[in-house]
C-alpha positions, -999 to +999 in steps of 0.1 A: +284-565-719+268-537-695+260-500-704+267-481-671+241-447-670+242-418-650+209-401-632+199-383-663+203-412-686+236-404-700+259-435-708+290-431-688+327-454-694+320-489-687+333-501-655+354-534-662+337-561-634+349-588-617+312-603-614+274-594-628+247-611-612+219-604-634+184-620-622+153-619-643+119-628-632+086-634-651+059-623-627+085-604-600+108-578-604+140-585-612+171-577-595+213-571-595+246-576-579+276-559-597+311-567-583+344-545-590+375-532-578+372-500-559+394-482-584+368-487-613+338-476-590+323-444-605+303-427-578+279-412-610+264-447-618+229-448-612+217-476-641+229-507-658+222-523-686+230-554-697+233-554-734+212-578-748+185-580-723+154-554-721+157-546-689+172-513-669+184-520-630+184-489-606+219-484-584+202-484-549+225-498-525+269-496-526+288-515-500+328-505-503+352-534-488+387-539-476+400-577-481+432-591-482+437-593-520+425-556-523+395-528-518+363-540-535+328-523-542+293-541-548+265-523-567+232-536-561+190-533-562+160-538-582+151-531-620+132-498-630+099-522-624+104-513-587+091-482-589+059-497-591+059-506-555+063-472-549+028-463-546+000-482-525-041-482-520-058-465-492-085-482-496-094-519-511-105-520-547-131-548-555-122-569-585-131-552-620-133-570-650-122-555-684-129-571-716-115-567-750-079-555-757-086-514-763-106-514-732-076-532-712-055-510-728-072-481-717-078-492-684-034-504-683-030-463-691-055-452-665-047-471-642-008-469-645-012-431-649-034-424-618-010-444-591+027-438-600+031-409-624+027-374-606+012-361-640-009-374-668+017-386-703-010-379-726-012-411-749-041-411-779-071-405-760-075-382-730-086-403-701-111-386-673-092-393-643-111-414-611-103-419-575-083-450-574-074-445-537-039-443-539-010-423-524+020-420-549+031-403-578+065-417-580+074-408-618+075-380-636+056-394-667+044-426-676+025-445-705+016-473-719+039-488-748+022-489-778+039-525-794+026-540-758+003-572-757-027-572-736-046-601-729-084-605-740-094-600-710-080-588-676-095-585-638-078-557-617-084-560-579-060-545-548-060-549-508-063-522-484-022-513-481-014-535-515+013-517-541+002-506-575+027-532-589+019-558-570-022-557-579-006-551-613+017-581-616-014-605-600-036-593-627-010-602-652+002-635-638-036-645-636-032-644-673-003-655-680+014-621-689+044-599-673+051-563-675+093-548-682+097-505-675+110-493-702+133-455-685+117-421-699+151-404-686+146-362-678+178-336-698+178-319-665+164-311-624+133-292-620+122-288-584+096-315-573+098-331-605+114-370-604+141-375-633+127-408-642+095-417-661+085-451-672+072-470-700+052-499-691+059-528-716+032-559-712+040-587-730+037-628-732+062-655-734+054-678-763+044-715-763+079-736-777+067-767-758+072-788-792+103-767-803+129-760-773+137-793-751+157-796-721+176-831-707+204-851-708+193-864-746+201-832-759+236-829-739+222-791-728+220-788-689+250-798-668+225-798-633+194-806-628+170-798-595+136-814-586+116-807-559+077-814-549+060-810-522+032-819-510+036-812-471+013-778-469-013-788-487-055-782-484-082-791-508-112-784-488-121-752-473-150-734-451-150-695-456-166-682-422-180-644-429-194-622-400-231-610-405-245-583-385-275-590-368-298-574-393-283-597-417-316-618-427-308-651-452-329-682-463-291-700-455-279-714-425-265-691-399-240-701-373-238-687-341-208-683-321-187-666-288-161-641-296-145-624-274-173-621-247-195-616-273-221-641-297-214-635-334-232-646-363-213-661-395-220-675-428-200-702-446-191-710-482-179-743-487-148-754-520-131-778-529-098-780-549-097-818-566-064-807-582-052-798-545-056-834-530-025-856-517-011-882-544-016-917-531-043-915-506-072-920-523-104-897-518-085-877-488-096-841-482-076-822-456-095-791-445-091-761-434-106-729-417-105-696-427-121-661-411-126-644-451-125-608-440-146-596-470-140-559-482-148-539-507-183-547-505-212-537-479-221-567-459-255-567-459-285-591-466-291-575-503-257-581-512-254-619-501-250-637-535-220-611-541-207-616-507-203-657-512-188-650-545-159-631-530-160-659-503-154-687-528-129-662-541-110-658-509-110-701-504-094-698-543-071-673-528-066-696-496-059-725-518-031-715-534-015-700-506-019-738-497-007-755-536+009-784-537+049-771-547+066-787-579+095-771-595+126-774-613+157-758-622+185-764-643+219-753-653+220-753-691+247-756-716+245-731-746+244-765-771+210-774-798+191-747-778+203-714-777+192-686-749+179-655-762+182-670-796+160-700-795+139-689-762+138-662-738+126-658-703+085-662-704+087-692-729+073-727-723+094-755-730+099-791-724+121-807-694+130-844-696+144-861-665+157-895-678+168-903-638+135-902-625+116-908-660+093-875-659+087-851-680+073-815-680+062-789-696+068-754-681+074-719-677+106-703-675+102-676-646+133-670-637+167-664-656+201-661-630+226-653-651+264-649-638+291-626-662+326-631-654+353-619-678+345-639-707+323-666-694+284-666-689+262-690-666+232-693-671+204-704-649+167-720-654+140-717-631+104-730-643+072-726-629+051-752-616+051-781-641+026-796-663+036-837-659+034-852-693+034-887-703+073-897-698+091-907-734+129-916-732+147-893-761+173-906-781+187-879-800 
């Protein structure tokens, strides 16, 4: 059920459990929680495995207890895609757009190669390396996999202080795409060298929409959650940017007192129909925001850019604002089989006879629970597509 490895890779005697909490995320990393007696503990485990699924989960945290039916120890911490995080931008990185699948390839390598590997994994051709601005060099070794999946096309952008993996996951989510480390464990220590490299793995989940269903027809979930919410939500929005005074525009400029002081400000103006409250007709709630544009010099030559990234940041500003829809569900291995029939990623079809909806969706997030023979299993989607409601008869 779980390989147990040490630092160097090296599969060790598998410790016999009370409870694995394994937790797998689409567009986050995953994460954890391994339960045992004391006397199986083996101080040397720094991976698991769980066989079966693809990806590896780094030891990082041990909590030994005393209870009254005995002395208990709890592994936990994040899969190898934590390593990621590891490494962060000094500087903002205006968004660059990279089209066709070699150039995003190349651009994956360069850019995976130049944040968290402290030296290059040569991988077909030999990429001239750029200042990307970041501190880290976390792993010793990194590359691209060569059976990964790249979208088309893929726009890379990062925040002053942002990690590499989380500019790389929002690149991939934006597409639709999620990344799994693959270990690259080292034979032996070498001073200031890491003992881990990585293998980044990108990949989709497939479309099964009209192949894999989910409801009571089909006797496969035993509980059902759904939830929407509609209580934060914005569909209009004003982006205010501070101009200098030497900022000269055939726009309007407002004027304003800040801090003892009269500003100048330009706004961009969006709207969101899809954002708008259910039931209330035409009704726009608005909001605010101060867009704090970087990564490009605010002057008047650069305006059309600036209200680009404007209109970006009230996209940005809107989601942060989305209407909330999701669902989960406790399934029952029966018709539909996980990790036979569909896999974490996939897009299937939810039917709720009770409230007579039904979606189509994501799966982002897999909680499975292993206990001696048993295994739970756990849906999370994403945010739902509504579809027109049919009642199944199966």
């Amino acid at each position: 059920m779980i390989k147990c490895l040490n630092k160097f890779g090296e599969e060790l005697k598998m410790i016999d459990f009370v409870e694995l909490q394994w937790s797998r995320k689409y567009f986050e990393c995953g994460s954890f929680v391994l339960y045992m007696a004391a006397k199986d503990y083996d101080p040397d485990v720094k991976y698991i495995q769980c066989i079966g699924r693809p990806e590896t989960a780094m030891v990082q945290k041990v909590v030994y207890e005393e209870k009254n039916n005995g002395e208990f120890v709890t592994l936990s911490g994040f899969f190898i895609d934590k390593v990621l995080d590891w490494s962060a931008y000094t500087i903002p990185i205006s968004t660059m757009t990279f089209t066709g699948k070699a150039e995003v390839k190349k651009k994956l390598t360069q850019w995976l190669l130049e944040t968290v590997s402290d030296k290059y994994a040569k991988q077909g051709d030999v990429y001239e390396k750029t200042n990307w601005n970041v501190i880290g060099g976390t792993v010793n070794g990194a590359r691209l996999s060569t059976d990964s999946d790249v979208p088309n096309e893929l726009s890379i952008s990062a925040e002053l202080g942002e990690s590499t993996g989380s500019a790389m996951r929002k690149a991939l989510k934006s597409a639709g795409y999620t990344l799994i480390c693959r270990p690259i464990f080292s034979a032996k220590e070498e001073p200031g060298k890491s003992l881990l490299g990585i293998e980044l793995h990108i990949q989709k989940g497939k479309d099964l929409r009209d192949d894999v269903f989910f409801g009571e027809a089909w006797g496969n979930i035993s509980k059902c959650e759904y939830a929407y919410d509609e209580s934060g939500v914005y569909s209009g929005f004003l982006a205010s940017q501070e101009i200098p005074d030497d900022f000269n525009t055939p726009n309007e400029v407002h004027g304003y007192w800040k801090d003892g002081k009269k500003v100048r400000a330009i706004h961009e103006y969006a709207f969101f129909e899809d954002n708008m409250p259910s039931g209330l007709g035409h009704c726009v709630p608005f909001k605010v925001f101060d867009a704090n544009i970087s990564g490009v010099e605010i002057k008047s030559s650069n305006e059309s850019l600036i209200r680009s990234k404007m209109r970006d940041a009230a996209k940005l500003e809107m989601l942060n604002n989305y209407k909330q829809e999701t669902i989960s569900v406790d399934v029952l291995q029966h018709r539909f089989y996980y990790l036979k029939d569909y896999d974490l990623g996939d897009i299937c079809t939810i039917n709720i006879d009770s409230i007579q909806k039904e979606f189509t969706s994501r799966l982002v997030e897999v909680r499975e629970v292993h206990s001696k023979n048993t295994v739970k299993v756990e849906l999370v989607f994403g945010t739902p597509n509504r579809q027109t409601y049919r009642k199944v008869d199966v």
